[in-house]
N, C-alpha and C positions, 0 to 999 in steps of 0.2 A: 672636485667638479661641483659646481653650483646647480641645484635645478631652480630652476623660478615656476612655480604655479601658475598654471595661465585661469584664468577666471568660469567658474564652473568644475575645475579638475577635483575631483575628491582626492582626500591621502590617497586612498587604495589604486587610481590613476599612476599616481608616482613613481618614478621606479626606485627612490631611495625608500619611500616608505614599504614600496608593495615588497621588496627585499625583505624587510623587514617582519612581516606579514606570516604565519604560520601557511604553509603547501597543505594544499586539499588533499583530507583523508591520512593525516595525521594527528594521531595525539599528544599529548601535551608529554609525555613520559618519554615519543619518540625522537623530540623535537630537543630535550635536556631540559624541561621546565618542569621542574615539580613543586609541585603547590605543595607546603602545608600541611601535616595530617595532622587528625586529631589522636590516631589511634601512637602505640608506639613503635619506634623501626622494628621491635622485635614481631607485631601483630600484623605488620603490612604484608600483604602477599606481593612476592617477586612477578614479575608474568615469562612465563618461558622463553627463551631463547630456543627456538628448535628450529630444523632442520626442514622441508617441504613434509619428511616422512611424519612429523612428528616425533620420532624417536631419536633424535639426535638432541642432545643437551650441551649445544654449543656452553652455556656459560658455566657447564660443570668440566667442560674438555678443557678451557682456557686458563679456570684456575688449579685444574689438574697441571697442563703445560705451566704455568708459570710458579705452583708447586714447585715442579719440579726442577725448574731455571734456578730457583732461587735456592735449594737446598745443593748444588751442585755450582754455582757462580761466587766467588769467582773462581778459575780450576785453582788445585792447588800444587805448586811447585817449590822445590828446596832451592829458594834464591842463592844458596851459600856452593851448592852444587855446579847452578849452572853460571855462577862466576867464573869458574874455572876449566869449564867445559863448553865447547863448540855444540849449539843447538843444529840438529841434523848430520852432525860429524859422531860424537857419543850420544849411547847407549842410555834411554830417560833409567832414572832412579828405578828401584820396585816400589817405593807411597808413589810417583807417580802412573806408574801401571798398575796399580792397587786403586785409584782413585780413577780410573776410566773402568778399571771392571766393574767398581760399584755403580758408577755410574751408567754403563750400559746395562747393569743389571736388575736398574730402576727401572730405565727407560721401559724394558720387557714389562717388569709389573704393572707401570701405568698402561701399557698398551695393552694389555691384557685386561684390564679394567675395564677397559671401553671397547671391550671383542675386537681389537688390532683395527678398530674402524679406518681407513687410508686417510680422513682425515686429519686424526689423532694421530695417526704415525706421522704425517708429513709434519706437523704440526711441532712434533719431537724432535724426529729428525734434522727440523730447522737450529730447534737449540741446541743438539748438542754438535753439529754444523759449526755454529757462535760458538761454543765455548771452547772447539778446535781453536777454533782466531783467536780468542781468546788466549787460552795455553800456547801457545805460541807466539802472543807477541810478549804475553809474562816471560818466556824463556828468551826472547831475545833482550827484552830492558833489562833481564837480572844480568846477562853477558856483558851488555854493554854498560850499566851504572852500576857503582860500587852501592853495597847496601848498607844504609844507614840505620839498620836496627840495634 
């Protein structure tokens, strides 16, 4: 869409410019701009991510959560197993019930970390949710594609 400026209209008038324009009572860290520092990454101070209470450290729960996605993604399955077995008909492997206890057995530690906050748990709960869908659609493409390792 074209705007044309009509005579007397400032940019800030505009609506492609005033878009453009940082929203009142923002700053520049919240907007994704970050100027420059002199100091070094390792000197700058982070500014909290909290919670109304103050007490919550959304950005230590996140990379708590994704800690822990990451040390547990992708599930892991005996592709050679479920070539020759029906997902949901047989009985998973013991590494594969050996890799969900550990992994529920994270889960507890991280949510104990952060006082079983319902945050933190839903937060869990979501990924290891995902890595459900996950381990299961691993078991059915091992069923259905031959493996090529």
């Amino acid at each position: 869409m074209i705007e044309i400026k009509r005579k007397g209209q400032t940019a800030a008038q505009m609506p492609a410019e005033r878009a453009q324009m940082p929203a009142e009572g923002l700053d520049a860290q919240a907007m994704g701009i970050h100027a420059p520092s002199e100091e070094t990454a390792l000197k700058r101070e982070i500014r909290p991510f909290t919670g109304i209470d103050e007490k919550r450290d959304y950005r230590a729960m996140y990379r708590a959560a994704f800690e822990y996605h990451d040390r547990h993604s992708p599930p892991r399955i005996d592709r050679e197993y479920w070539q020759t077995h029906t997902p949901g008909e047989a009985d998973p492997l013991q590494v594969d019930l050996d890799y969900w206890d550990k992994a529920a057995q994270d889960i507890c530690e991280v949510s104990n970390r952060f006082g079983n906050d319902k945050f933190m748990m839903d937060l869990l709960a979501a990924i290891y949710d995902e890595l459900g869908r996950e381990y299961e659609a691993a078991r059915r493409q091992a069923a259905e594609q031959p493996f090529n390792g």
